[in-house]
N, C-alpha and C positions, 0 to 999 in steps of 0.2 A: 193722076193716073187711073183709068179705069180700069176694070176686072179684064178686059181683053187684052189690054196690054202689059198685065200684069202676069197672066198665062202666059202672054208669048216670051219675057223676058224668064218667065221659070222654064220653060223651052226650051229657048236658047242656052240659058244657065244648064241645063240638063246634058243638053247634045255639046255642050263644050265642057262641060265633065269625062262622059264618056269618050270624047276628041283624046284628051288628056289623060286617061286611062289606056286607050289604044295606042296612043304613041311610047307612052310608055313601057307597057308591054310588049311592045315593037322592037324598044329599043332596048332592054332591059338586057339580052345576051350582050350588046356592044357595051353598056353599063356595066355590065358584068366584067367582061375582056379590061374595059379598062381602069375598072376599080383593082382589079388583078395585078395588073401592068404596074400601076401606082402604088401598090404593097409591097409589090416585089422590089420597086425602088427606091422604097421606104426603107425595107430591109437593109437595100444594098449602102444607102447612104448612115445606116446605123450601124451597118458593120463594120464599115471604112471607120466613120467617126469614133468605135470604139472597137477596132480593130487590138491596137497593143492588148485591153483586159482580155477579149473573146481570144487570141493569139496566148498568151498566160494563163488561162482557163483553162483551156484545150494542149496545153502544156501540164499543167497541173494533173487534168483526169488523166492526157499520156502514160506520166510518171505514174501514180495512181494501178492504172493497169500493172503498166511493166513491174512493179515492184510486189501485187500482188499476185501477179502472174509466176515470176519467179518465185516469191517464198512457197508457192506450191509446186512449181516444179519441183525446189529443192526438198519439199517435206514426200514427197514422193522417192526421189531418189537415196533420202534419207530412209524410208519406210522399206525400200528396195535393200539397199544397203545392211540392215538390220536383219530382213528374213534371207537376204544370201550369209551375212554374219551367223546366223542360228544354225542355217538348213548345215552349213559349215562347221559348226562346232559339232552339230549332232552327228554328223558326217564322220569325224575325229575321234567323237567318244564312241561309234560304234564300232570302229577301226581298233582302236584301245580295245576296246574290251573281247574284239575274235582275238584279236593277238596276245591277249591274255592265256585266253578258255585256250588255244592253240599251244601255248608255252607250257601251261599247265598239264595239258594232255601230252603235251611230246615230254615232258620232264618225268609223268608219270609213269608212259610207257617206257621209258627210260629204267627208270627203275625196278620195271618189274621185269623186263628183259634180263638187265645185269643180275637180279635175283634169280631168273632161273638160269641163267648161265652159270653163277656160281651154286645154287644146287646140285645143276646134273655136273657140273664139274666136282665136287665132291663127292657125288656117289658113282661117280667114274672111277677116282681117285682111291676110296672105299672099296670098291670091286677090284683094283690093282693092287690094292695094300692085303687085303685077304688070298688073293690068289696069291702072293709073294709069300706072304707067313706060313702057310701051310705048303711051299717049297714046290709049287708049278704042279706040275704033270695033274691026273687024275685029282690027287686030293687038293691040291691048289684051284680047279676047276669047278669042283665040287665047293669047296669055299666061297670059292668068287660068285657061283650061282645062288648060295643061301644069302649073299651078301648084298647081291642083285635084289633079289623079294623081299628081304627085310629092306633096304632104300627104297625100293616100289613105295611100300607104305609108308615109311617116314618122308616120303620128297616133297608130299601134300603139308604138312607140317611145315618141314624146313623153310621150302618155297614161301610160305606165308610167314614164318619166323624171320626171315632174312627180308620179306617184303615190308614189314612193319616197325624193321631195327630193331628185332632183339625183344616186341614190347609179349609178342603170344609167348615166347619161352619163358620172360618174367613172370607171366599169368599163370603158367604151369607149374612153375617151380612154387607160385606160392598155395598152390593149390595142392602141390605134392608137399611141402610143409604142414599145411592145416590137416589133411589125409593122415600124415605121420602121427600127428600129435592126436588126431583122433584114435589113430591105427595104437598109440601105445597106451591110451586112456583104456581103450576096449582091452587090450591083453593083461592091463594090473588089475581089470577089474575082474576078467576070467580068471587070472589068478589065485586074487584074491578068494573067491568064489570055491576053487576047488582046494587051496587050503582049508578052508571053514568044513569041506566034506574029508580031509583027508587025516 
């Protein structure tokens, strides 16, 4: 083979490369389409043939879902459950405790009611018992009224003697004891005293 027919067969070699490139890339979309085509029934004949596992698989993740799906619904409804359970106790204990402060308050004024009911009822009774002892008319009147302003100022007393059960008169009485005993310390000792000069 000589050099000229040696070019024209790399020529030809050439232009039937390129031939083969362009049909190629011609064809390459339809190549495409139907390497596509043949995947997808690829797929299809792999699904069928192992349809039961992919069928038990997709059953599995199912279950999977629902059962992590539910234990949160239920820790939600549980969490719900819990903050209406509190908001509810607290709700209860605050109820409890006005009707407490409320029992207390109404028992106190109770108390302090019936103590001055029975104060001014006794210095009513006190103004009736002096007007009677000193026999009505004028000097009965006259009684009753001195009877009146001495109660004026013991009612503050009483009032709060009968408010507390008896504890401010205890107070007093032991204070008018210790006075006494003071009161009789001081007179043996002035006594004494004016013996010594007499």
């Amino acid at each position: 083979m000589d050099l000229a027919s040696t070019a024209t067969l790399a020529q030809v070699n050439t232009a039937l490369a390129a031939h083969a490139v362009a049909m190629a890339s011609a064809l390459a979309p339809y190549i495409a389409v139907v390497a596509a085509i043949a995947a997808v029934i690829a797929i299809i004949v792999l699904c069928v043939k192992h349809w039961d596992e992919i069928k038990e698989a997709c059953g599995k993740a199912w279950d999977f879902i629902k059962e992590k799906t539910s234990a949160a619904v239920e820790a939600v409804k549980d969490k719900f459950n819990d903050m209406k359970e509190a908001i509810s106790n607290k709700i209860d204990t605050i109820k409890q405790s006005v009707s407490e402060k409320f029992t207390a308050v109404k028992e106190t004024m109770g108390t302090i009611m019936a103590a001055a009911k029975d104060t001014v009822k006794e210095k009513l009774d006190n103004i009736k018992k002096a007007y009677d002892e000193h026999g009505g008319g004028l000097k009965g009147a006259a009684a009753a009224v001195m009877e009146g302003v001495k109660g004026y100022y013991s009612a503050g007393y009483t009032f709060i003697n009968k408010l507390t059960d008896g504890k401010l008169g205890e107070v007093v009485d032991k204070f008018k004891a210790k006075m006494s005993g003071a009161k009789e310390v001081v007179t043996n000792s002035l006594n004494a005293i004016k013996e010594k000069f007499s």
